[in-house]
C-alpha positions as CSV (number, residue, x, y, z in Angstrom):
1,X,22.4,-24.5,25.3
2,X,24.7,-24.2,22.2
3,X,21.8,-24.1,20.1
4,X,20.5,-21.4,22.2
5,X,23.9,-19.4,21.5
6,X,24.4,-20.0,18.0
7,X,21.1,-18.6,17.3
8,X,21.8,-15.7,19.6
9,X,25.2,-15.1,17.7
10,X,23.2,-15.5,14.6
11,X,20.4,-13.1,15.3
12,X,23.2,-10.9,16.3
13,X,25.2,-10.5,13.1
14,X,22.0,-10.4,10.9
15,X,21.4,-6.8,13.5
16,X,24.8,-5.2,13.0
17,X,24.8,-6.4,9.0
18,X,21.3,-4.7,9.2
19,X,23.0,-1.8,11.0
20,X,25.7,-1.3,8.7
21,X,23.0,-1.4,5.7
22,X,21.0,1.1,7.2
23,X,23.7,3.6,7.7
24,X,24.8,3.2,4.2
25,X,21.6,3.6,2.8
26,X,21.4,7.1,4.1
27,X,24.3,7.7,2.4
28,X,23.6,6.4,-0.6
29,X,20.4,8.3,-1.2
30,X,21.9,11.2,0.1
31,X,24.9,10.8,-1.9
32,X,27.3,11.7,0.7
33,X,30.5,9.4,2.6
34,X,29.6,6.3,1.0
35,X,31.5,4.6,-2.4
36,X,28.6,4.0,-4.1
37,X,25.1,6.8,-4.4
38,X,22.1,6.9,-5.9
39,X,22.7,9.5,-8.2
40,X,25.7,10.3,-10.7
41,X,26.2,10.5,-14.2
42,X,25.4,7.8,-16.9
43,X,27.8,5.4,-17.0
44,X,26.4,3.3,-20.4
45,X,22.9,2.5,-22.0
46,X,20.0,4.4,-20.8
47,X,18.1,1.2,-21.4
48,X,20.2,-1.3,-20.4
49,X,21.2,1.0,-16.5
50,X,17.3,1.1,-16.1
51,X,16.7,-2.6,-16.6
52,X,19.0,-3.4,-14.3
53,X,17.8,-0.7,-12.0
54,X,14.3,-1.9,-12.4
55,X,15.0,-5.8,-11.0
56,X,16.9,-4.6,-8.2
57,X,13.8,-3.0,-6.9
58,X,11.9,-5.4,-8.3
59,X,14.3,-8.3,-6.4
60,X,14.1,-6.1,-3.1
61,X,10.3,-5.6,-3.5
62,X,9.9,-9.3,-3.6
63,X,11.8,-10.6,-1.5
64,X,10.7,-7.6,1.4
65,X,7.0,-8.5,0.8
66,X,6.8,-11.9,0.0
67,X,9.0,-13.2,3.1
68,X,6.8,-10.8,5.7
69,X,3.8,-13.0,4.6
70,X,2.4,-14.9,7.2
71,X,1.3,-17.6,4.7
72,X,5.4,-18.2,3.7
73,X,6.0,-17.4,7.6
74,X,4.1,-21.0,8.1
75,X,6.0,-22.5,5.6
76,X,9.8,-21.1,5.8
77,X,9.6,-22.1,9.4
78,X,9.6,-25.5,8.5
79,X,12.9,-25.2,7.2
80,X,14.3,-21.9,9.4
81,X,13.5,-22.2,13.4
82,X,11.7,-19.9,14.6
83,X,13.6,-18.2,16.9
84,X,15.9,-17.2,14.2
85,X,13.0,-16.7,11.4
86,X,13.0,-12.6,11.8
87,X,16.5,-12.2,12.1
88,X,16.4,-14.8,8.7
89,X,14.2,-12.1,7.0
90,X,16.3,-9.1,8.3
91,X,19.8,-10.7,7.0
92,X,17.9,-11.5,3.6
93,X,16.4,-7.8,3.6
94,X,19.6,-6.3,3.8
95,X,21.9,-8.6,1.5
96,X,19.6,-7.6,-0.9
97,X,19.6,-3.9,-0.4
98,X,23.7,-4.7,-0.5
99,X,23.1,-5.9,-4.0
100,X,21.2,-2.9,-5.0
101,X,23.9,-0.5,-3.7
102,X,26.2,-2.5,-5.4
103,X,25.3,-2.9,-8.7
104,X,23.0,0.6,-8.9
105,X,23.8,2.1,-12.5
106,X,23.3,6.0,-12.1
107,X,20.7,7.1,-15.6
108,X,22.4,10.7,-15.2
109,X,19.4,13.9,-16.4
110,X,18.5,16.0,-14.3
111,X,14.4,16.8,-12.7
112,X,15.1,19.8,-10.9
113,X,18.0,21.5,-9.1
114,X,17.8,23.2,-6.4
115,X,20.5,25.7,-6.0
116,X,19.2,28.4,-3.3
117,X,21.5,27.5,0.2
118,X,18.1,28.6,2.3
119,X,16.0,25.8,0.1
120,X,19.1,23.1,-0.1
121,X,19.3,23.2,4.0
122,X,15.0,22.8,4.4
123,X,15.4,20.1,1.8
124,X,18.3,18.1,4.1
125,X,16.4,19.2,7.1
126,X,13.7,17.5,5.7
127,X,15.9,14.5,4.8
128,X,17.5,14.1,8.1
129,X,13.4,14.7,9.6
130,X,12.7,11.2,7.4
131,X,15.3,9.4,8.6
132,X,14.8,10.1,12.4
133,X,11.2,9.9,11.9
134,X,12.1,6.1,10.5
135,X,14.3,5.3,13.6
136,X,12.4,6.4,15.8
137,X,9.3,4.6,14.8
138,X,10.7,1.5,15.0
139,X,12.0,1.7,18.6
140,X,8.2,3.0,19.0
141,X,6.9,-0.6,17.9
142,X,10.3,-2.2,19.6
143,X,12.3,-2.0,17.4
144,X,14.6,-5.2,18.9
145,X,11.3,-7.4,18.3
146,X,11.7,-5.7,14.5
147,X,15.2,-6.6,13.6
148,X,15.1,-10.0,15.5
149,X,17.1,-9.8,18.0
150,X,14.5,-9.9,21.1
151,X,13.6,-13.2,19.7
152,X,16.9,-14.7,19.8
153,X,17.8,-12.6,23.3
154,X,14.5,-14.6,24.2
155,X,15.6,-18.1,22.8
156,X,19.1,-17.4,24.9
157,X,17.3,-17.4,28.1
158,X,15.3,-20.6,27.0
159,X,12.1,-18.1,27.3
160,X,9.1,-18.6,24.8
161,X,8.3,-15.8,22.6
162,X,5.8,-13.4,23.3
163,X,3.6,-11.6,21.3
164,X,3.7,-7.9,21.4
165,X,0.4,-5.7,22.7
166,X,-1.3,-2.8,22.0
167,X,-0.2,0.5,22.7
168,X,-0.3,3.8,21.3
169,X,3.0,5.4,21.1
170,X,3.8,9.0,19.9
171,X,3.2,9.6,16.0
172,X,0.9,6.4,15.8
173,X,-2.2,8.2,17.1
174,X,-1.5,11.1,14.4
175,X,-0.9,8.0,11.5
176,X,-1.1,4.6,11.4
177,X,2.2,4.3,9.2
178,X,4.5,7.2,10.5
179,X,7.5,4.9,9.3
180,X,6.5,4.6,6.1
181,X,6.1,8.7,6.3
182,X,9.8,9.0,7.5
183,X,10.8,6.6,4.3
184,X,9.3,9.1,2.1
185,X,10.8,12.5,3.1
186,X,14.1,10.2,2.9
187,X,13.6,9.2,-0.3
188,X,11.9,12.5,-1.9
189,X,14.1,14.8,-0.1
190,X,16.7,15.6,-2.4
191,X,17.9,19.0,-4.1
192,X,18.6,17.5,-7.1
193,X,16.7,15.1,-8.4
194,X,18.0,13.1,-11.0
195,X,16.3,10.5,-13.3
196,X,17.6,7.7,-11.1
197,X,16.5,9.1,-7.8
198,X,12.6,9.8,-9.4
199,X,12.9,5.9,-10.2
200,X,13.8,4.9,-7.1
201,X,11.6,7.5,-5.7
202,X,8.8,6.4,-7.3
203,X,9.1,2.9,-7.5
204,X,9.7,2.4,-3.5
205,X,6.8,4.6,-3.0
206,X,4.4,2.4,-5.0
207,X,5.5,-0.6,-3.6
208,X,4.8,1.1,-0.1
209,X,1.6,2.1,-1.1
210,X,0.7,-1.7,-2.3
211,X,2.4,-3.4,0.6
212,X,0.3,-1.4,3.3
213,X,-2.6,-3.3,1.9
214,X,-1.2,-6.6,2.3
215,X,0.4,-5.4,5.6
216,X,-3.0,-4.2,6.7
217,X,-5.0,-7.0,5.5
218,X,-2.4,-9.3,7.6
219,X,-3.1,-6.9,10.8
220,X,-6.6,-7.3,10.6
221,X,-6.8,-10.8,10.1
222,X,-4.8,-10.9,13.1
223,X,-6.3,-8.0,15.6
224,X,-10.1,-8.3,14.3
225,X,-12.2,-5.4,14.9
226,X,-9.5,-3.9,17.6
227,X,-7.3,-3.7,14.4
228,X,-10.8,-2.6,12.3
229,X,-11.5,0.3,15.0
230,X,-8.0,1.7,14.9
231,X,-8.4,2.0,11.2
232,X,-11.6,3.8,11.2
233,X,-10.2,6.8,13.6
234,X,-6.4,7.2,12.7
235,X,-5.4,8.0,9.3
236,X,-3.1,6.0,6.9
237,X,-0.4,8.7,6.2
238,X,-1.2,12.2,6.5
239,X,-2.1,13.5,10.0
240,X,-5.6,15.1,10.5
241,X,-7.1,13.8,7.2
242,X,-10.1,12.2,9.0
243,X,-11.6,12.7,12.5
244,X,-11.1,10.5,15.1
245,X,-14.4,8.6,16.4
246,X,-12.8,7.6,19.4
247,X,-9.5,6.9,21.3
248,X,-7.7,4.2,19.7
249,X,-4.3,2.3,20.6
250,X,-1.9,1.7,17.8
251,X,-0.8,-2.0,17.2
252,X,2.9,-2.5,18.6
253,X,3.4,-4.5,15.6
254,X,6.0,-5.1,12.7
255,X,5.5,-2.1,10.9
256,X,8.4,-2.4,8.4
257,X,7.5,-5.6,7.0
């Protein structure tokens, strides 16, 4: 039984450190109430701010993807129990998001401004549109199961985990990624786009666009042709670009790995 609440106190604090992140993060790219943002003047060395830019993506990217395989799934949870494995990987996503927010250096420059009130408030509209859209999604795919904690809430009760089934909820039958479409009004959204926002920007969009294979390589291997089906009659991110063959239900599964 201790075991039981340890890991539930566990899976707990890896949620509200989660929480706290993902609060802050919409700060930070929105540079607004937070210490630290993603924009800002030069503080030294062009070359020497982007190189240290560049690995904390590079750390984030890596360490997002490579822990949401199921091939180092099999192997972590030798080590980690798995009751407490996705909480593990939410705890580890977010300390390294803290380390990005921390040690961010600003490249100053300047893309485009925009400086028209009317355009500024559709472009925070906009912003705020990502950022629900993200939420949102995930309490779409259960966003408790995301973030750990229905595992551990499971593991209290001395319950075995469950997988989740398929469903199609809301923006899932429009797209099969609408939370990756939230992240990138968040992370494009911005009147003023500096040189280190169009890095971030571009570098969390790539590695969106290359972990959607991997993520949808994992799905299939998983779901078979249910998975193969879906694909074929909802589109990947933009509503409407292909016609739908027939009614599909959208995978209640991990979608921010």
């Amino acid at each position: 039984m201790l075991k039981r609440v340890l890991f539930f106190a566990y899976g707990s604090i890896s949620y509200l450190i989660f929480l706290g992140t993902f609060l802050y993060a919409i700060g930070f790219i929105g540079n607004f109430g937070v210490p630290t943002t993603l924009d800002g003047p030069a503080s030294g060395p062009l070359w020497v701010a982007l190189a240290i830019d560049v690995a904390l993506l590079g750390l984030f990217a890596v360490q997002h993807s490579v822990m949401a395989r199921p091939w180092f799934k099999r192997q972590w949870t030798r080590v980690v129990p798995k009751q407490i494995e996705r909480s593990t990987y939410v705890l580890f996503s977010s300390l390294a998001l803290i380390a990005l927010f921390w040690l961010w250096k600003p490249l100053g420059g300047q893309i485009w401004n925009v400086a028209d009130p009317a355009g500024v408030a559709v472009i925070r509209t906009l912003f705020a549109f990502g950022w629900g859209l993200v939420l949102v999604s995930t309490f779409l795919i259960n966003h408790f199961d995301l973030f750990g904690l229905r595992q551990v809430w499971l593991a209290l009760g001395n319950r075995p985990y469950t997988p989740l089934r398929f469903k199609t909820p809301g923006p899932y039958r429009l797209v099969r990624h609408p939370l990756y479409v939230g992240w990138f009004f968040a992370f494009w959204m911005t009147p003023t786009m500096t040189l280190a926002h169009l890095l971030f920007a571009v570098a969390t969009t790539a590695y969106i666009l290359i972990a959607i294979q991997f993520e949808e390589r994992d799905l299939v291997r998983e779901h078979g042709e249910t998975y193969q089906r879906y694909r074929r009659s909802v589109p990947m991110l933009v509503p409407f670009s292909k016609r739908r063959a027939e009614p599909m239900v959208a995978p209640e599964v991990q979608a921010g790995d």
